[in-house]
Structures are given as structure tokens and as C-alpha cells.
C-alpha atoms as a printed R data frame, in Angstrom:
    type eleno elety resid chain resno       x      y       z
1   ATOM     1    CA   UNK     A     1   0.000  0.000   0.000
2   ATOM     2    CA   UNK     A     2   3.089  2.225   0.645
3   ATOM     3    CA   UNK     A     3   4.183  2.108  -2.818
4   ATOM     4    CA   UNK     A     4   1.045  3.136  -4.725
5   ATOM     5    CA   UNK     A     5  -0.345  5.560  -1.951
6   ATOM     6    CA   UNK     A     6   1.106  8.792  -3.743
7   ATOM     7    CA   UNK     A     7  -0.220  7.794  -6.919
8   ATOM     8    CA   UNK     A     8  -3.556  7.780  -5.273
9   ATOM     9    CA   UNK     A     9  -3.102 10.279  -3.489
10  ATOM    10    CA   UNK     A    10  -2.134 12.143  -6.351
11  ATOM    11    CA   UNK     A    11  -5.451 11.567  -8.306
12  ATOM    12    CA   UNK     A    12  -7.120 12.748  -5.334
13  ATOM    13    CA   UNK     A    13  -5.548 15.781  -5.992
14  ATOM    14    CA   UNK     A    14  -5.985 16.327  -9.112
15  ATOM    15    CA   UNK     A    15  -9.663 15.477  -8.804
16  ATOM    16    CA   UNK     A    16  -9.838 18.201  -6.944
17  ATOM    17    CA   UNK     A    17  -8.939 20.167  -9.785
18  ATOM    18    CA   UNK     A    18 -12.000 19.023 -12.448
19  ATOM    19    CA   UNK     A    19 -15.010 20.929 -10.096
20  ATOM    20    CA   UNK     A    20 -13.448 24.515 -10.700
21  ATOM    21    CA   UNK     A    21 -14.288 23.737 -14.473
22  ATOM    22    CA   UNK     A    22 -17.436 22.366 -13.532
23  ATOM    23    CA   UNK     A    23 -19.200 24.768 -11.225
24  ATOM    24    CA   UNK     A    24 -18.031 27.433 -13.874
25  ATOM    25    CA   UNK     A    25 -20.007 25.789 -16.598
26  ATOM    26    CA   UNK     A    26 -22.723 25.069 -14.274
27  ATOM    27    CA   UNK     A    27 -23.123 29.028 -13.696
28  ATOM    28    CA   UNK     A    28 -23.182 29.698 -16.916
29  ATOM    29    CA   UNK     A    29 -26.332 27.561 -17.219
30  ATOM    30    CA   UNK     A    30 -28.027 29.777 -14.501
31  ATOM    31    CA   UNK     A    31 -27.106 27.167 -11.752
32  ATOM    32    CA   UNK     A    32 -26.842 29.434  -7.903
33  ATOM    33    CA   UNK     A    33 -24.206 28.409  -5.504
34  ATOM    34    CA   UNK     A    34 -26.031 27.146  -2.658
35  ATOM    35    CA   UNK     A    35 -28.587 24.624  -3.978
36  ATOM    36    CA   UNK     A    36 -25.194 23.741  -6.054
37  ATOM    37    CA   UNK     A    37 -23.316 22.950  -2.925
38  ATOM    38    CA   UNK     A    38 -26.446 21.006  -1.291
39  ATOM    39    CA   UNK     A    39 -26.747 18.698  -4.067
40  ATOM    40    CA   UNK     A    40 -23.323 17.903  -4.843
41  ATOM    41    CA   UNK     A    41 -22.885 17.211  -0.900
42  ATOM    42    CA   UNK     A    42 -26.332 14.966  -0.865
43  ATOM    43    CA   UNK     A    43 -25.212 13.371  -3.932
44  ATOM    44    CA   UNK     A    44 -22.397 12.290  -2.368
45  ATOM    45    CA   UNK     A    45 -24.004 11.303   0.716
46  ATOM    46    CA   UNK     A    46 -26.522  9.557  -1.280
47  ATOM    47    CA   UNK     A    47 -23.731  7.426  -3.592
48  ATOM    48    CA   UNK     A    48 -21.390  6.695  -0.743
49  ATOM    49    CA   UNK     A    49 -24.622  5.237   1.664
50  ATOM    50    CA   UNK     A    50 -25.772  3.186  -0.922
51  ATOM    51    CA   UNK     A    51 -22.196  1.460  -1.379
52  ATOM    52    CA   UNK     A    52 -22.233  1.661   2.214
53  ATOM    53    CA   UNK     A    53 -25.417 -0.304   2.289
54  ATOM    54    CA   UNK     A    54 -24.672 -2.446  -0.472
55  ATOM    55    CA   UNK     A    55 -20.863 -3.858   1.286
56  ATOM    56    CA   UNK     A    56 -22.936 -4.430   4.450
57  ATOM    57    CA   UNK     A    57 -19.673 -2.704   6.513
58  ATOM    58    CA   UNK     A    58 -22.305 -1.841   9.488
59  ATOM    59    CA   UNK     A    59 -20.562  1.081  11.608
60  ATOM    60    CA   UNK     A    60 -21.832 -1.727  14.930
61  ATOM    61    CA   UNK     A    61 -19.412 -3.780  13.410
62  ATOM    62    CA   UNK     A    62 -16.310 -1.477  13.045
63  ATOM    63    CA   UNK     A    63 -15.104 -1.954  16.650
64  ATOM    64    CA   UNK     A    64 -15.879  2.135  17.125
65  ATOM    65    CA   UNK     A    65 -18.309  4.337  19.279
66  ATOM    66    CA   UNK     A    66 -20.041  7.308  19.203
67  ATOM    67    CA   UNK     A    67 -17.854  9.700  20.015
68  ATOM    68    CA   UNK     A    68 -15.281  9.000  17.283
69  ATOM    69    CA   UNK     A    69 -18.484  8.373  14.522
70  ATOM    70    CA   UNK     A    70 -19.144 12.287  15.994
71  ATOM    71    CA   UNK     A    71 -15.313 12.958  15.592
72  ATOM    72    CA   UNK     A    72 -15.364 11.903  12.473
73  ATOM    73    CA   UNK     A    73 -18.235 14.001  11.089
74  ATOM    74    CA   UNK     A    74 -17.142 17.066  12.898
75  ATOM    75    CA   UNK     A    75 -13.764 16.720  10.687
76  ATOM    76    CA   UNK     A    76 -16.039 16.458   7.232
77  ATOM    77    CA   UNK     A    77 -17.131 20.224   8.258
78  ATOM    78    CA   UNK     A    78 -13.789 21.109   6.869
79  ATOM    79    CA   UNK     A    79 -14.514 20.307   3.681
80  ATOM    80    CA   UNK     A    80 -17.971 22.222   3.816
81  ATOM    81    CA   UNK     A    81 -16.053 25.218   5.189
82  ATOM    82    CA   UNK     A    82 -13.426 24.648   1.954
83  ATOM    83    CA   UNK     A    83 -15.813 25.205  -0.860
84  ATOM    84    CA   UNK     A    84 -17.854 28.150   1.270
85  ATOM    85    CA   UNK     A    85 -15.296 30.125   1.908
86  ATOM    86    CA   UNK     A    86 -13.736 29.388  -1.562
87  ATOM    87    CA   UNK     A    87 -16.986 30.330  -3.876
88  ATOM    88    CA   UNK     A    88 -17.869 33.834  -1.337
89  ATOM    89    CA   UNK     A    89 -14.032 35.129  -2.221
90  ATOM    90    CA   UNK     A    90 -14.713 34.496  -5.561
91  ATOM    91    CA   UNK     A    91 -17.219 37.225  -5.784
92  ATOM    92    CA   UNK     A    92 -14.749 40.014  -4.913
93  ATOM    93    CA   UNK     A    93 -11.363 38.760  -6.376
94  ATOM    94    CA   UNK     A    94  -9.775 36.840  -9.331
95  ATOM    95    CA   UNK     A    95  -9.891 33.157  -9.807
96  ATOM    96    CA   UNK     A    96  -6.098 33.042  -9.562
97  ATOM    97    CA   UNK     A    97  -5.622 35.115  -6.618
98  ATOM    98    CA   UNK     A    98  -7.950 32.828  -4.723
99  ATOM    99    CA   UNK     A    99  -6.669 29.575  -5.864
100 ATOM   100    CA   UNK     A   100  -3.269 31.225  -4.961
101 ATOM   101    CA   UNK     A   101  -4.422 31.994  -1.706
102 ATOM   102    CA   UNK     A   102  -6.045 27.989  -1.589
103 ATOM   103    CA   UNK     A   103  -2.725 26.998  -2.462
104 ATOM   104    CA   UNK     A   104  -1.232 28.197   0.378
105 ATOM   105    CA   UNK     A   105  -2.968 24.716   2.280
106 ATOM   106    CA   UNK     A   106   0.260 23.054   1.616
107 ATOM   107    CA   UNK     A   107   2.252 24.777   4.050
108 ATOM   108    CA   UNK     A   108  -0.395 24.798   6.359
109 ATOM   109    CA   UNK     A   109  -1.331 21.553   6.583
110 ATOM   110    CA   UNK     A   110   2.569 20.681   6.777
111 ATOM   111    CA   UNK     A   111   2.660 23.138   9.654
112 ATOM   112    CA   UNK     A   112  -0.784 21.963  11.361
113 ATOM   113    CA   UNK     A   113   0.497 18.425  11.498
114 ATOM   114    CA   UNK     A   114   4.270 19.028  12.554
115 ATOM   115    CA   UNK     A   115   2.320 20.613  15.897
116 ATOM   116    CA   UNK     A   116  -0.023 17.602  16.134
117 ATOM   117    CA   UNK     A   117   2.357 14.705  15.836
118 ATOM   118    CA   UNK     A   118   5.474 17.062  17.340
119 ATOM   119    CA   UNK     A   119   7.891 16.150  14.491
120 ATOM   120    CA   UNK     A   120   9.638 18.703  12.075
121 ATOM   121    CA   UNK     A   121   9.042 18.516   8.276
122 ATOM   122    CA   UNK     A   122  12.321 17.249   6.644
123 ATOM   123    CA   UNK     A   123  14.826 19.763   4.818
124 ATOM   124    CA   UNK     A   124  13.494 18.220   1.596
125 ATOM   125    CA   UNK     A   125   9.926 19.339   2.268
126 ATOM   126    CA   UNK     A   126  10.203 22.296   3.043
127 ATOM   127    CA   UNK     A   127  12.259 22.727   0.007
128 ATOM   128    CA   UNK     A   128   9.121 21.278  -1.486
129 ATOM   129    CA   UNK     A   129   6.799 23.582  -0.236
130 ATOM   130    CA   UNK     A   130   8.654 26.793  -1.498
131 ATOM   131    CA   UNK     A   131   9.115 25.141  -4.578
132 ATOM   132    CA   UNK     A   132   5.223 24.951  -4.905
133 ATOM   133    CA   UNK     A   133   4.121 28.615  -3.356
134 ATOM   134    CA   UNK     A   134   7.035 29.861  -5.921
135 ATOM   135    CA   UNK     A   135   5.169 27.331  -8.977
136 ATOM   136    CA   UNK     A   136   1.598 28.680  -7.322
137 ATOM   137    CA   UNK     A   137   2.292 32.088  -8.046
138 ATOM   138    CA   UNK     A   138   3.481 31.638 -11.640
139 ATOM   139    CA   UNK     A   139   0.753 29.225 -12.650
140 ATOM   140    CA   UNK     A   140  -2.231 31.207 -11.344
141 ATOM   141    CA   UNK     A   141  -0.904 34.142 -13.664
142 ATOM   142    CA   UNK     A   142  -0.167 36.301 -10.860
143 ATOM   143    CA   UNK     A   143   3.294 37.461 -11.681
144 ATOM   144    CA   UNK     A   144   2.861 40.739 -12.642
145 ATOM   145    CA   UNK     A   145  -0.217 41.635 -10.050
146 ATOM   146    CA   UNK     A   146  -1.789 44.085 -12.719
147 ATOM   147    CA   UNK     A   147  -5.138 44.490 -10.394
148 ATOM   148    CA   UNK     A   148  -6.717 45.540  -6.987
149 ATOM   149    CA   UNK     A   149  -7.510 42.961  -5.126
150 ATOM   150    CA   UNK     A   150 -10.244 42.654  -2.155
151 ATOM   151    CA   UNK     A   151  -8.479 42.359   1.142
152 ATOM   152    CA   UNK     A   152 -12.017 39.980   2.545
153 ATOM   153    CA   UNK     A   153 -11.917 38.426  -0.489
154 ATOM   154    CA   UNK     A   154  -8.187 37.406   0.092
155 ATOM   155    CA   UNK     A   155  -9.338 36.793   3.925
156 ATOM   156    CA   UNK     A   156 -11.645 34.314   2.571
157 ATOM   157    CA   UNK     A   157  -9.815 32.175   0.465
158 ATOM   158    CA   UNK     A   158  -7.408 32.126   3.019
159 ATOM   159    CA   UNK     A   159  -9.694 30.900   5.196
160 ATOM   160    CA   UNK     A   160 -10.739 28.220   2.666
161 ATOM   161    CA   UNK     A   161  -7.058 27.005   2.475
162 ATOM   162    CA   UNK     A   162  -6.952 26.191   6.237
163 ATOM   163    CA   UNK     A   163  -9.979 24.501   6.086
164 ATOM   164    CA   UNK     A   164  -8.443 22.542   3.280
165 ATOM   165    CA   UNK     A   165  -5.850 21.854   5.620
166 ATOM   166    CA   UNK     A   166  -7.968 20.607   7.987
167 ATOM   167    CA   UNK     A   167  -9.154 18.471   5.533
168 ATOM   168    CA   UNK     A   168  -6.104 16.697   4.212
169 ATOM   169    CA   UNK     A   169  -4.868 16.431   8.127
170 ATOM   170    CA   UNK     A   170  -7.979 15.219   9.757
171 ATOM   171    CA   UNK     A   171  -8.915 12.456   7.378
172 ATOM   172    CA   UNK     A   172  -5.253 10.813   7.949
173 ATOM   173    CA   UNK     A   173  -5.588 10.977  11.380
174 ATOM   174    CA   UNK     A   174  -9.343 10.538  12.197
175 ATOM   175    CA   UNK     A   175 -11.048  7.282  12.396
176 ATOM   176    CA   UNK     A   176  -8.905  4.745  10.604
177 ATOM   177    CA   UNK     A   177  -9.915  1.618  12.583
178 ATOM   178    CA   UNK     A   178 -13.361  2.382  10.329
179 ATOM   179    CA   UNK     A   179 -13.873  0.544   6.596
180 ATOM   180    CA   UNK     A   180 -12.532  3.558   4.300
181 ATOM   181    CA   UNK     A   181 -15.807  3.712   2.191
182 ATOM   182    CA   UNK     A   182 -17.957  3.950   5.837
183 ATOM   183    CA   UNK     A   183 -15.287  7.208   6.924
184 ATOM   184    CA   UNK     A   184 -15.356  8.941   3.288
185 ATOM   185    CA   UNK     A   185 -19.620  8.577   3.852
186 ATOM   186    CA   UNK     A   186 -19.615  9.965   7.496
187 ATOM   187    CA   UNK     A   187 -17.057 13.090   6.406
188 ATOM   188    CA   UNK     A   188 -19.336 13.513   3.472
189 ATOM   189    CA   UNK     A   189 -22.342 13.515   5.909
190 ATOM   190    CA   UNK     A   190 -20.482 16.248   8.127
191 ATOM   191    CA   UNK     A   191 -19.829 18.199   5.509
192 ATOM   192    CA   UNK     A   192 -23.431 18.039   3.978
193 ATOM   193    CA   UNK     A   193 -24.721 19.040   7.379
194 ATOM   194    CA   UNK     A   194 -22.715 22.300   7.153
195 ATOM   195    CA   UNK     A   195 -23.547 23.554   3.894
196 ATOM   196    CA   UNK     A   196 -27.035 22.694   4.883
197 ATOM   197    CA   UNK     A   197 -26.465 25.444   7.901
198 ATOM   198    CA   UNK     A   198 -24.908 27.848   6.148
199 ATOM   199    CA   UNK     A   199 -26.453 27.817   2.405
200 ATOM   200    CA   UNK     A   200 -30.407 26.866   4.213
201 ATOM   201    CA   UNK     A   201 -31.760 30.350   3.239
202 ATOM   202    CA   UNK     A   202 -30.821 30.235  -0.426
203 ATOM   203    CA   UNK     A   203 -31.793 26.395  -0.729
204 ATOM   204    CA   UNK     A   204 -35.313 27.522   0.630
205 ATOM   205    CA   UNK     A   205 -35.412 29.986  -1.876
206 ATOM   206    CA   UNK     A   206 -33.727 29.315  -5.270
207 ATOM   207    CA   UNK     A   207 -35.369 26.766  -7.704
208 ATOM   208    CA   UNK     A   208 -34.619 23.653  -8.264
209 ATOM   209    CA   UNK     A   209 -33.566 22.677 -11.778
210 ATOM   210    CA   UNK     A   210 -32.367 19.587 -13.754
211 ATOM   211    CA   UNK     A   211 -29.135 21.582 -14.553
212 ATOM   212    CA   UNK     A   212 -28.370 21.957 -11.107
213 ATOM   213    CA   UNK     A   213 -28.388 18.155 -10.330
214 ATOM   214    CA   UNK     A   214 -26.627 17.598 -13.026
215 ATOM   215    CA   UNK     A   215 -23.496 19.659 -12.244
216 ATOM   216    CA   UNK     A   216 -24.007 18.777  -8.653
217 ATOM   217    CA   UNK     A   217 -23.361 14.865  -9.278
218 ATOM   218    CA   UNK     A   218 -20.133 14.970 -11.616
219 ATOM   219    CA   UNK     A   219 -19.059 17.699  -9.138
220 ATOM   220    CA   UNK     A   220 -19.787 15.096  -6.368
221 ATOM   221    CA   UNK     A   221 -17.412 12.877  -7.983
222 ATOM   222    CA   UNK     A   222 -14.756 14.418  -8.449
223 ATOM   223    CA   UNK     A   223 -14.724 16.607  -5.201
224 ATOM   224    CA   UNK     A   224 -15.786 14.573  -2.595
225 ATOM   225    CA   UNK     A   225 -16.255 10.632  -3.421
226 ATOM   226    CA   UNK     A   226 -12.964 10.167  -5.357
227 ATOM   227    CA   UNK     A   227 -10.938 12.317  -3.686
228 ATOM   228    CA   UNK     A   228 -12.262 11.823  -0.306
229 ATOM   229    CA   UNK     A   229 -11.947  8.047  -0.826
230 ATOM   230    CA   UNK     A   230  -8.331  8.141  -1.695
231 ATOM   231    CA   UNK     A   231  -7.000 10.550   0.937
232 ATOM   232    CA   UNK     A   232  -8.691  8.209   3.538
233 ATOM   233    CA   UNK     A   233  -7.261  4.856   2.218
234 ATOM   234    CA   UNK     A   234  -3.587  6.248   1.156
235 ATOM   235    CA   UNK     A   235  -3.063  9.302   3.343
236 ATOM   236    CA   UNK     A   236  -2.497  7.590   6.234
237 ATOM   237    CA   UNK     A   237   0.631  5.185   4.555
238 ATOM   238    CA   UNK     A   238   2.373  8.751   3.163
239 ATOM   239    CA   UNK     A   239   5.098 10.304   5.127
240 ATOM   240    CA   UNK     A   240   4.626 13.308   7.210
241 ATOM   241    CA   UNK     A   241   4.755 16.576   4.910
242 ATOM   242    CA   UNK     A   242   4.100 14.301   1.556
243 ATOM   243    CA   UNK     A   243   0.390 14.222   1.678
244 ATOM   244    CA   UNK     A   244  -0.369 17.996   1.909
245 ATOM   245    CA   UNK     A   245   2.940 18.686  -1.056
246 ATOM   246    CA   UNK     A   246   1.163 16.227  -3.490
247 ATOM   247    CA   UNK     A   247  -2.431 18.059  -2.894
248 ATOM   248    CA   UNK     A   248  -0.644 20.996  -4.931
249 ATOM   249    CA   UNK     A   249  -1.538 19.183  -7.370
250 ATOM   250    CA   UNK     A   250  -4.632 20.554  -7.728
251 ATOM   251    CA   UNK     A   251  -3.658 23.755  -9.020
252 ATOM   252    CA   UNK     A   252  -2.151 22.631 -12.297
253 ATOM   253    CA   UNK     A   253  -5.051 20.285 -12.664
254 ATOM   254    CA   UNK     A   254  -7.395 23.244 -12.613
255 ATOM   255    CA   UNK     A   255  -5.541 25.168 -15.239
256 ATOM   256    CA   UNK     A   256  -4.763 22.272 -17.974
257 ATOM   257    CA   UNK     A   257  -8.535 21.362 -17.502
258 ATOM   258    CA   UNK     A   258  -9.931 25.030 -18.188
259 ATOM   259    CA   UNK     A   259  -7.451 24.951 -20.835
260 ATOM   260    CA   UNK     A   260  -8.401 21.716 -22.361
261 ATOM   261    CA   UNK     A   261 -12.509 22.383 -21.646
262 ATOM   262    CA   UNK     A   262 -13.047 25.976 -21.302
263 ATOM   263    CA   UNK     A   263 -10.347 26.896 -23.927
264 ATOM   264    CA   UNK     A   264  -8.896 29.765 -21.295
265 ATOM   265    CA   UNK     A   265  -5.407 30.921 -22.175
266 ATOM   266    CA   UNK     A   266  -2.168 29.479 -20.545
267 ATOM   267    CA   UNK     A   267   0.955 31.434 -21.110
268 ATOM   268    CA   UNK     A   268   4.528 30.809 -20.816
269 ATOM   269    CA   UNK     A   269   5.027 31.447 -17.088
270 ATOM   270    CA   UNK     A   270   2.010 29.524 -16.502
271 ATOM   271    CA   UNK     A   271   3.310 26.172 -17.826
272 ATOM   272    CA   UNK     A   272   6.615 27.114 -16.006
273 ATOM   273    CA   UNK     A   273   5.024 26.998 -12.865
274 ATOM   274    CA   UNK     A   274   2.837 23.774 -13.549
275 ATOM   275    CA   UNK     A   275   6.461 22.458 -14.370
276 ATOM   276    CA   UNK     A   276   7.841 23.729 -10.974
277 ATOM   277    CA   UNK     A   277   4.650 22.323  -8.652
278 ATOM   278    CA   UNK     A   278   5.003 18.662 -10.506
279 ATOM   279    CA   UNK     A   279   8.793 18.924  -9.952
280 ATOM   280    CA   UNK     A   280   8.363 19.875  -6.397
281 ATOM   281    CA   UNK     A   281   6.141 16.965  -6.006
282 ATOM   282    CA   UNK     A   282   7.934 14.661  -7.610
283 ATOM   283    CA   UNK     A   283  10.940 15.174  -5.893
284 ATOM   284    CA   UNK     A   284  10.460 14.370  -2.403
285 ATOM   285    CA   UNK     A   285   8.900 11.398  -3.286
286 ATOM   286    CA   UNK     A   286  11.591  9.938  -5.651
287 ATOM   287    CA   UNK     A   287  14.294 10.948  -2.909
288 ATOM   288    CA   UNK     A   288  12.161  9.149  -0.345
289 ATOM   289    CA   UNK     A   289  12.055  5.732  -2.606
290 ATOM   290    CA   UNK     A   290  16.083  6.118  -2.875
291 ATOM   291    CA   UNK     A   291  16.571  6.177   0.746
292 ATOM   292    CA   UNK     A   292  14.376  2.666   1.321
293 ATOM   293    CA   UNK     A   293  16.167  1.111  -1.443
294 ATOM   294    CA   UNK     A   294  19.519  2.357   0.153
295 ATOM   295    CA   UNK     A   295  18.517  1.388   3.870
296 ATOM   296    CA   UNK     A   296  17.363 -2.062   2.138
């Protein structure tokens, strides 16, 4: 499991990349944010439950207890948190800026779990993490800034990068005595909670159509039940420090699919920095594998 866990973990990542695409094609179609978010979230509940279901993995079974079921859910907030705060700074800066500002997760969640398990990140990683703010910057198209840009708005999708943090941290450590599939379905079910809270006024209010299921199942997929699924079987087997570098994988995800889909531009600097993230993520990995062949 060692071996292939940053390949999944990987594809996780760059799942992450494919709703960005997504949710801006769904609001070209008229689709709002919030019934958006609910149904992608209750699709996911729904499609994880019935696997759930269908494996007959009963939670009574799973040697667990209420309070970590409850921990559990509590850490699928995060993910609830991620895409609010990430789709309110949207309104009041550019894309880039905010999945700059998203991007900055990686050192976060490096830092956020050196406190928890009290270990240092490694030379190499850290190297790894400039390597990928320096590759952010560049592939979001934010060297020259040319722009104003919203201090709340920057706030915000700040705030969604520690959430993402969260995210990446909580389902490596949470609940890992539990069937993977049954802990992807109760983070989903925290998470749908939340944007139930938080969205409930505009859900009320906005109308239903088949559009918005539509987006809201594909961007199911590929934000929560793929992702979510490999983070919580392959996370836990990845060094500390490796987990939250390979999630920058996201970012040049976002941009070759918007190029490939949407048909948005991508210049030189761009495709310099995609270069630099997959080289920063690349490298601690490869440099890891050398040192178990070498201690072998």
C-alpha cells in the first residue's frame, strides 16, 4: 500500500482540480451556488450510503463508538467550510488570486500536522513547499499583479485554504480503525450538514432545476467521493509533509482542464510553474524511494 499511496493520493488531488471547471459551466447555465453545494454534498451522501449499504460494513461492526463516529463528522465540516469560503471570495477577487491563496494549504497543513504529531518537516519538504508557493504564483498568472484585489476576499480564500488543511490532516488521522468507504460517507455527511447550515436560506429559496443536479453529481465525484476516498485509504501510509505537497496538485489540474474544456489561455510562465509544482512533487517522493532502497 506504501508504494502506490502517492499515486492515489495524487489523483485525489488532481480530482480536486475538475469541479473549478465544472461549477463554472454550471453558472453559466443559470445554476446558484447554494442549492449547487447542497446537491453535490447529498449526492455524495446519497452514492457513498448506498455502497455503504450495499458492502454491508455496518458502523456496529467497526469496533468504534459514538464519540469517534461524531469525531469523524465534525472533521467532514472542513470540507464544507473549503468550498464556502472558496466560492464567497470568488465574488470580490480573481480566480487566480484565490486559488493562490487555496494553495497556500500546503504549508499549512505541513505546519498543522508538525504541531499535532510534534515532528519537524524534513529539509526536503520544506524545500518542497517553497518550490510549490514559488510554482503557485506563476501558474495562477499572478506574476505581474496588474489588479486591486479585495483584502475579505483574500481573507476568505485564506480561510478556505486552512480549512483545506484541515481536511487533508484530519482524514489521515481521524477514524482509521473504520472501513474507508464507511469514513469517506460519514465526512461527506459532516460536511453536507454544514452547507445545509450555512447555504439553508438560499436552498429555501432558489429553484430547483435539472441543470443543477446535473453539475451537482459529476461535481460530487470528483470533489468529494474520489478524492475523499483516496486521501482516507492512502493518506495515512504517506510520510509526514508528503500528503499535503502532493495536494498541490490541484492547481495545475485546474488550469490544464480550463485549458483543455473551457479553452482559457495558458501562457509561458504559466506552464513554467505547472512544471515547478510537478517537480516539487515529484521530488520528495523519488528521494524518499532512494533512501528505502539504500537502507534495504
Amino acid at each position: 500500500m506504501r508504494k502506490i499511496a502517492p499515486f492515489f493520493v495524487a489523483l485525489g488531488a488532481i480530482s480536486f482540480g475538475v469541479p473549478a471547471t465544472l461549477m463554472k459551466i454550471a453558472r453559466s447555465e443559470g445554476v446558484v451556488n447554494g442549492p449547487l453545494l447542497f446537491w453535490s454534498f447529498l449526492s455524495a451522501v446519497v452514492i457513498l450510503g448506498v455502497i455503504h449499504i450495499a458492502r454491508r460494513r455496518w458502523l456496529r461492526y467497526q469496533h468504534t463508538n459514538w464519540k469517534q463516529l461524531l469525531a469523524v463528522m465534525a472533521a467532514g465540516t472542513a470540507s464544507g467550510f473549503t468550498n464556502t469560503f472558496y466560492i464567497q471570495s470568488l465574488k470580490l477577487i480573481p480566480v487566480a488570486a484565490a486559488a493562490v491563496m487555496l494553495m497556500q494549504a500546503v504549508w499549512l497543513s505541513v505546519l498543522l500536522g508538525s504541531i499535532l504529531h510534534k515532528r519537524r518537516p524534513s529539509r526536503l519538504q520544506v524545500i518542497s513547499i517553497i518550490l510549490v508557493l514559488l510554482g503557485t504564483v506563476l501558474a495562477a498568472g499572478l506574476f505581474p499583479i496588474t489588479q486591486p484585489l479585495s483584502l475579505w476576499g483574500l481573507f476568505l480564500a485564506f480561510l478556505a485554504a486552512c480549512a483545506y488543511a484541515c481536511t487533508i490532516q484530519f482524514t489521515a488521522m481521524l477514524g482509521n480503525n473504520l472501513d474507508p468507504l464507511s469514513k469517506t460517507w460519514l465526512l461527506c455527511v459532516g460536511a453536507f450538514l454544514l452547507i445545509s447550515v450555512v447555504w439553508g436560506p438560499q436552498i429555501v429559496s432558489a429553484p430547483v432545476t435539472f441543470d443543477t443536479i446535473k453539475w451537482a453529481f459529476w461535481i460530487a465525484i470528483f470533489s468529494m467521493v474520489f478524492p475523499l476516498v483516496a486521501y482516507s485509504i492512502f493518506m495515512q501510509y504517506l510520510e509526514l509533509g508528503i500528503g499535503p505537497i502532493l495536494s498541490s496538485l490541484e492547481l495545475p489540474a485546474s488550469i490544464t482542464i480550463a485549458f483543455l474544456v473551457l479553452g482559457e489561455r495558458v501562457d509561458g510562465l504559466q506552464i513554467l510553474g505547472v512544471f515547478i509544482i510537478i517537480g516539487a512533487v515529484i521530488l520528495p517522493n523519488v528521494w524518499g524511494m532512494r533512501r528505502q532502497n539504500q537502507l534495504r
